[in-house]
N, C-alpha and C positions, 0 to 999 in steps of 0.2 A: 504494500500500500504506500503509495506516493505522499509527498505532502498536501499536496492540491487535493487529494480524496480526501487526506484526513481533514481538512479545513472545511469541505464540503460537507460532510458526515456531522461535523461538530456544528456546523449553521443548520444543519437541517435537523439535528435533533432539537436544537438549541428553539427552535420555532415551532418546533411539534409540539416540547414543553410547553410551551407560550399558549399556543392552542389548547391542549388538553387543559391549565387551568382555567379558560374561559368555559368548560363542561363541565354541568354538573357531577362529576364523579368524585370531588372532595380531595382535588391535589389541587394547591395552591402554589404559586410562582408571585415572587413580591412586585419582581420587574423584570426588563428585560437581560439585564447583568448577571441576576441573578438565575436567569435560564439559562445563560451563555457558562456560569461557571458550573448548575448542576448540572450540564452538560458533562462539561470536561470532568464531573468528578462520577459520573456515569460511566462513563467511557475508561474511567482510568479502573473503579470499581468493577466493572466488567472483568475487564481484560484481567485482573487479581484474583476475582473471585469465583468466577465460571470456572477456569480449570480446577480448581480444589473442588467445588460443587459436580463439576461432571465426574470426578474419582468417585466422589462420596456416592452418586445417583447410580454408576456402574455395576455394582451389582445388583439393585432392584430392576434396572435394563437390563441386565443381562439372563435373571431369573423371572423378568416377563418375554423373553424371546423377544425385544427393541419396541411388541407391543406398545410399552407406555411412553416411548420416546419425546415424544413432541410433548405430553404433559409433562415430565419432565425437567425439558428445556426449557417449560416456560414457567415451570415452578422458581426454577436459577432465574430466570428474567425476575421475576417478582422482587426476589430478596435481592437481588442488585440493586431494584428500583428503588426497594425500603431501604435499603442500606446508603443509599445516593441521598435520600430523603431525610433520613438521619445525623447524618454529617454535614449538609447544607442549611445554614440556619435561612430562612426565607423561602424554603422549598419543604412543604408540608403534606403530610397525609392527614387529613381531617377524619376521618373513617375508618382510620388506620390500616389493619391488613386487605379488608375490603377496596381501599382505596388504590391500593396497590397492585390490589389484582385488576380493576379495571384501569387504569393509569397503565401500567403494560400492557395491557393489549389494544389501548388506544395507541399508547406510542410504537406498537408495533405495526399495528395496519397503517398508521399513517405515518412512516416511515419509508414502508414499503411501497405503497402508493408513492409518494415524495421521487424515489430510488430508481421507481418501472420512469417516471418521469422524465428524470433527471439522466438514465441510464446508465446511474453508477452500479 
């Protein structure tokens, strides 16, 4: 990954954010700064935590036959999202876990959307 995608990646999450706390789904963004850094602190969170989280979920993957895959993946999305949430004072879960399940998978479809777009 280039620097141009990762600046890309990091604007377009960074607006997704933006977006999703204008939804009622109970994740709150204070402003726009504050999206630009939960961002980066998403991304950084990520990329730290998903690999220990995909060790840990490998044998319930592996003793569902990759059946449960995708849930999962996107169970690790969630506790990124709370854990990004957590560390960024201005970046809230109002509803807490609840809030973080829907907050992922809003920032996930509109990501992806954003991405088929952009065609990164």
């Amino acid at each position: 990954m280039n620097i141009v995608t990762l600046l890309i990646v990091w604007v377009v999450t960074s607006i997704s954010l933006l977006i999703i706390s204008k939804l009622p789904l109970g994740v709150e963004v204070d402003s726009p700064q504050k999206a630009f850094f939960s961002a980066a602190v998403l991304g950084i969170v990520t990329a730290v935590v998903r690999p220990i989280l995909r060790l840990i979920f490998a044998v319930p993957d592996l003793l569902t036959f990759n059946l449960l895959s995708g849930i999962f993946t996107f169970m690790i999305a969630v506790v990124c999202f709370s854990i990004a949430a957590w560390l960024v004072e201005g970046f809230r879960l109002r509803f807490g876990i609840w809030s973080a399940v829907l907050g992922a998978f809003a920032l996930t479809i509109i990501n992806s959307l954003v991405y088929k777009l952009l065609g990164v």
